[in-house]
C-alpha positions in Angstrom: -61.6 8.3 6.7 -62.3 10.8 9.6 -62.1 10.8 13.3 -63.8 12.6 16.1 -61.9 15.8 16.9 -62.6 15.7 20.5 -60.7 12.1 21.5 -59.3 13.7 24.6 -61.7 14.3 27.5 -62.0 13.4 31.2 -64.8 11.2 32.5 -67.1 12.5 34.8 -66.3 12.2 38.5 -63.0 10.3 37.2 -62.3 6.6 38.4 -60.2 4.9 35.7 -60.1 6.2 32.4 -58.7 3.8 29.7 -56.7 5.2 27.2 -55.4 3.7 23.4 -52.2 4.8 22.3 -50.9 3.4 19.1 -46.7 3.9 18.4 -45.9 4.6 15.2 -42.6 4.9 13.3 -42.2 5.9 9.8 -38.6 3.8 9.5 -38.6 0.1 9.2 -36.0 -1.8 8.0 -38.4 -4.5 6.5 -40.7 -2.0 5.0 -39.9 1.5 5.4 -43.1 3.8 5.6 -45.2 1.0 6.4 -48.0 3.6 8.4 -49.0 5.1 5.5 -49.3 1.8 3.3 -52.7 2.1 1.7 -55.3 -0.2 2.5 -58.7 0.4 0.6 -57.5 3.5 -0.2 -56.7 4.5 3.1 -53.6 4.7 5.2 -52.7 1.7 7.4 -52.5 3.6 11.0 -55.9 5.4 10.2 -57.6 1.5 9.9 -55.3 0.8 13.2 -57.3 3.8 14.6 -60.4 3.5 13.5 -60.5 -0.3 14.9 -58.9 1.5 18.4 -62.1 3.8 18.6 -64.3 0.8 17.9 -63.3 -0.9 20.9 -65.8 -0.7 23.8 -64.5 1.0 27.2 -61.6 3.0 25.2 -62.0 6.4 26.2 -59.1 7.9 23.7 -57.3 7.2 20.7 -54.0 8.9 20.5 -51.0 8.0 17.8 -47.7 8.5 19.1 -44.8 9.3 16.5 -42.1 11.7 15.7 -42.5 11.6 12.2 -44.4 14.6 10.5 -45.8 13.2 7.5 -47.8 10.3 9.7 -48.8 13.1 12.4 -50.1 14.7 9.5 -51.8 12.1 8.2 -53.8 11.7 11.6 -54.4 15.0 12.3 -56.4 15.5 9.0 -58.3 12.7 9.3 -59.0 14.4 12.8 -57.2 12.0 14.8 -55.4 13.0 18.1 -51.4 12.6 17.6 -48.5 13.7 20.0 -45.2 14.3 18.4 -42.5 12.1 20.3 -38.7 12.0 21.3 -37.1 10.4 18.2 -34.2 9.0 20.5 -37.1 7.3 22.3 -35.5 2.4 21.8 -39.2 1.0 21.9 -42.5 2.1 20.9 -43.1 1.1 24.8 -41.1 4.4 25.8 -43.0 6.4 22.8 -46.2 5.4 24.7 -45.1 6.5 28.4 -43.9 9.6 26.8 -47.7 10.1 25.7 -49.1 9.1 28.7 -46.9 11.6 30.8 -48.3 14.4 28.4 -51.9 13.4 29.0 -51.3 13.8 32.6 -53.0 10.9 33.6 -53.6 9.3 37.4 -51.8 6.7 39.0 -54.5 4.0 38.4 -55.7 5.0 34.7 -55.1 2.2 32.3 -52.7 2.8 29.1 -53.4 0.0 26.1 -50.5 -0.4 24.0 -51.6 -0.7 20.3 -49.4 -1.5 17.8 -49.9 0.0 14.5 -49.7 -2.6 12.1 -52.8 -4.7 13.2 -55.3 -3.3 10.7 -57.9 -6.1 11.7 -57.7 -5.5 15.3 -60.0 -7.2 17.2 -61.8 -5.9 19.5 -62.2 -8.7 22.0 -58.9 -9.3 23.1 -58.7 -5.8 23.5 -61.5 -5.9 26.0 -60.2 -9.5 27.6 -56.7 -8.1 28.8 -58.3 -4.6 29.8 -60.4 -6.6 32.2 -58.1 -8.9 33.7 -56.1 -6.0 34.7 -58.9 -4.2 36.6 -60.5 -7.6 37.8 -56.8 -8.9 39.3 -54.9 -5.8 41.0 -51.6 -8.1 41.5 -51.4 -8.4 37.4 -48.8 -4.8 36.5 -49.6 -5.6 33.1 -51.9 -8.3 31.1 -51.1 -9.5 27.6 -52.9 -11.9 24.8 -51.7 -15.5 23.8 -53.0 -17.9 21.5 -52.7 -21.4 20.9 -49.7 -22.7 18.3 -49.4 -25.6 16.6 -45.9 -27.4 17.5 -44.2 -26.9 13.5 -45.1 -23.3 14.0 -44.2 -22.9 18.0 -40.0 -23.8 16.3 -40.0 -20.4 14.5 -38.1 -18.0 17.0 -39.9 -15.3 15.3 -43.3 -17.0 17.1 -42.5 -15.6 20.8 -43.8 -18.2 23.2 -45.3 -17.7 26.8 -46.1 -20.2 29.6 -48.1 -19.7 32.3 -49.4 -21.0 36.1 -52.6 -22.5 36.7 -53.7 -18.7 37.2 -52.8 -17.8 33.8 -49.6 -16.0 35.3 -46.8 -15.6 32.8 -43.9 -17.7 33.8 -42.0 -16.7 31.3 -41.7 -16.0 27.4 -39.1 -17.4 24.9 -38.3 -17.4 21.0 -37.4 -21.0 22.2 -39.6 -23.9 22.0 -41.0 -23.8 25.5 -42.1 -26.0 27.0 -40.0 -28.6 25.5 -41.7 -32.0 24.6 -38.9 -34.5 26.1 -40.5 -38.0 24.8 -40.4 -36.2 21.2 -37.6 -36.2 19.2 -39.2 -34.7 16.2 -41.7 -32.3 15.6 -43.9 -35.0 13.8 -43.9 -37.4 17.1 -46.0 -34.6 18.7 -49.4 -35.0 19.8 -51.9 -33.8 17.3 -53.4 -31.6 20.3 -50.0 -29.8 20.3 -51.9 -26.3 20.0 -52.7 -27.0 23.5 -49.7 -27.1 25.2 -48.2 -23.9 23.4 -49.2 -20.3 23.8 -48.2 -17.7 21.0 -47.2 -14.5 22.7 -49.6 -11.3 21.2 -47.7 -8.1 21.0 -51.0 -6.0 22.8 -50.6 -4.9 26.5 -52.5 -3.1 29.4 -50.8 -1.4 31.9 -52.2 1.2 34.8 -50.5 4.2 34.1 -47.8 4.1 37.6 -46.6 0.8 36.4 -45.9 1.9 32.5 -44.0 4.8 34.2 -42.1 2.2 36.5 -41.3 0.1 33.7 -39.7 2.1 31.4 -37.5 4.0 33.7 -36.3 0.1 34.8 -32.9 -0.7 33.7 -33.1 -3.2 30.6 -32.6 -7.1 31.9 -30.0 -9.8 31.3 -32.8 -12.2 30.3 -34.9 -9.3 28.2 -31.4 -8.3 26.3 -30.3 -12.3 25.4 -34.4 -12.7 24.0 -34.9 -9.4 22.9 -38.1 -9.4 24.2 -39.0 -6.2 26.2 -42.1 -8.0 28.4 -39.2 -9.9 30.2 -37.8 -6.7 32.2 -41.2 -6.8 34.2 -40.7 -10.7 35.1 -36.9 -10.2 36.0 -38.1 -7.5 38.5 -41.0 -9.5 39.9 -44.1 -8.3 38.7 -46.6 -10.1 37.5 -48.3 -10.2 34.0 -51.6 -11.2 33.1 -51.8 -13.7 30.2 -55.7 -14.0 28.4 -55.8 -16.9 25.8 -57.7 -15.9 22.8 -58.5 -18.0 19.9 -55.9 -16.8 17.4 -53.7 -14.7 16.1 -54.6 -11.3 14.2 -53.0 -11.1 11.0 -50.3 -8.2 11.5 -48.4 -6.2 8.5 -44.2 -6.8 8.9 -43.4 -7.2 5.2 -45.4 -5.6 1.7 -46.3 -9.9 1.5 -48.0 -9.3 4.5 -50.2 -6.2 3.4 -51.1 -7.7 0.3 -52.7 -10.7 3.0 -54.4 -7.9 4.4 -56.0 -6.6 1.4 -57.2 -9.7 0.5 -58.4 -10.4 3.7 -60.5 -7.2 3.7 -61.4 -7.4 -0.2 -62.9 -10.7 0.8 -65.4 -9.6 3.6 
């Protein structure tokens, strides 16, 4: 699998140039050197990247790591990688980091791609991109699916809820919003996947606000969820929310590749 060399360039008589840039760490504790997991013979972050340069409107690709062997591993494919602080907490701060280093303006928007979606799709990609140019009071806009109610219990299924302008109210590992006239999970209405929104780990930002957010101090709320997104709401900005139709099947655990082989094996 190779890459374009020439990811980075500037567009002519610049506006906004959007920009792709997928963190990467070679330590996990669920499945350490999960990057370079093979898929069809190929490394995981070079299908990540190869579905990154497929979507329309993304200008560059760039990996962001700091370890060698998966910078390697991009760079002879003839990817674009930059080599990162390794005391960087979140592959959020790897990404603004990136984006300092391609020096771009104020307005330019950063997509935050994480690299174990080998089946990224395209379309949500495109959806939250244009919700943050088409609504200038969104700092950052994120997907969400709907979730059926025995699912929407798992704390490891991050909830959002939003306004009639699809305006993220907030986001929980708790069941929200709470059903009062259930008391089980089986009393719910069999429409439940209406009522709750999976949270999708893929953001937009414009480049001043990823700089903003990052040097924010973490939040009460963000540090009792552990959930990074609510540091923008505790400081009152807004975030976009674009419902898609469901979620991508992502790679946290070798079960999880082996879904993704199949998955591939079978198209």
């Amino acid at each position: 699998m190779n890459f374009p060399s020439n990811q980075i360039t500037r567009s002519p008589n610049h506006q906004i140039k959007v920009s792709a840039i997928i963190p990467a760490r070679f330590g996990s504790y669920r499945f350490p050197g999960k990057p370079l997991a093979k898929i069809q013979g190929s490394p995981m972050i070079l299908h990540v990247y190869q579905r990154a340069l497929e979507v329309p409107g993304i200008e560059q690709v760039v990996v962001a790591t700091d370890d060698s062997r998966i910078a390697e591993c991009v760079e002879t494919a003839g990817g674009t990688v930059f080599m990162t602080d390794p005391g960087h907490a979140s592959g959020t701060d790897r990404i603004a980091e990136v984006a300092r280093l391609l020096e771009l303006s104020d307005n330019d928007v950063v997509v935050n791609i994480q690299g174990d979606q080998p089946l990224l799709d395209s379309r949500p990609v495109v959806a939250i991109i244009k919700m943050l140019l088409d609504v200038p009071d969104f700092a950052m806009t994120t997907p969400a699916c709907p979730l059926e109610a025995q699912e929407a219990l798992n704390p490891n299924r991050v909830k959002v809820v939003v306004d009639n302008n699809w305006k993220a109210l907030y986001f929980s590992r708790a069941l929200i919003p709470y059903y009062r006239d259930a008391d089980k999970v089986k009393d719910m209405p069999e429409e439940s996947g209406r009522y709750y929104l999976r949270h999708l780990g893929l953001y937009a930002y414009r480049q001043n606000f990823l700089q903003t957010f990052v040097a924010l101090p973490h939040g009460r709320l963000e540090q009792i969820e552990r959930l990074e997104q609510l540091r923008a709401l505790e400081n009152g900005y807004s975030i976009g929310v674009v419902k898609v139709a469901k979620a991508p099947l992502e790679v946290d655990t070798p079960e999880d590749l082996d879904a993704v082989r199949s998955a591939l094996s079978g198209q």
